[in-house]
N, C-alpha and C positions, 0 to 999 in steps of 0.2 A: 436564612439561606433558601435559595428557591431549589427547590425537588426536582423541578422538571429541568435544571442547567444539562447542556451535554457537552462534555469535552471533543474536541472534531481534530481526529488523527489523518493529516491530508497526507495521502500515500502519491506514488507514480511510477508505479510498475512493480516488477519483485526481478532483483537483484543485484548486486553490489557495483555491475559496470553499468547496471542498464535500467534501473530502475531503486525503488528502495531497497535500503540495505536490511536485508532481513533481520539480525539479531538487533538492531536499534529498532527496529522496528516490532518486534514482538515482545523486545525486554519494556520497550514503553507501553504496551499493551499490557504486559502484566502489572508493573507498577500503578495503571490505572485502574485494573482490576482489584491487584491486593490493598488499595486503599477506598475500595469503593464507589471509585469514581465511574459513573453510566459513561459510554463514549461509544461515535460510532466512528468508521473508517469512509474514507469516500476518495476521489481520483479522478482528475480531468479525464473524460471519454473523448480520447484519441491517441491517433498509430504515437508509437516509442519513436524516439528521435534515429537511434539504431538498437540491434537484438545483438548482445555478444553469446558466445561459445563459450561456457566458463570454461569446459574443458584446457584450450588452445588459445584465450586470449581475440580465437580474429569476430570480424566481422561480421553478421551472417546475413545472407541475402533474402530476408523474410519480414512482413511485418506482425509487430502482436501492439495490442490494442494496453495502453498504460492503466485504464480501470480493471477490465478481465483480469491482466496479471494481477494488479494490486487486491484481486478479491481471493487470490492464492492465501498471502498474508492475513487477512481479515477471518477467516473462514465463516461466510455467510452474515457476519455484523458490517452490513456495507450500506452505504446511501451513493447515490448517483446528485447531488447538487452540484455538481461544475459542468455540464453539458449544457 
């Protein structure tokens, strides 16, 4: 088996109306971890299609960037290849 394979976790965004769903997405990060598995995160660099309010469900009228949020998730194991 080759050493240098890396598993590639494609994220897009952080949160469950608006981007990745974070426990899927951090329970597959541990599962990649507790078996050893090397992986990094990465996320197309560009604006969210829309921002919700978890609080309230609406809309919000703002934009945030789908890689930044998804380096929320990653916490610093991130690559930028889809820009």
């Amino acid at each position: 088996m080759n050493e240098n394979l890396k598993t590639a976790v494609l994220l897009s965004g952080c949160g469950v109306f608006d981007g990745s769903e974070i426990h899927e997405s951090v329970l597959t990060l541990l599962a990649l971890s507790q078996n050893n598995l090397d992986f990094i995160c990465t996320a197309p660099d560009l604006d969210q299609h829309h921002v919700i309010n978890h609080v309230n469900g609406n809309e919000m009228n703002e934009k945030r960037n789908a890689f930044i949020e998804s380096s929320r998730i990653s916490r610093g194991k991130f690559v930028n290849y889809l820009s």
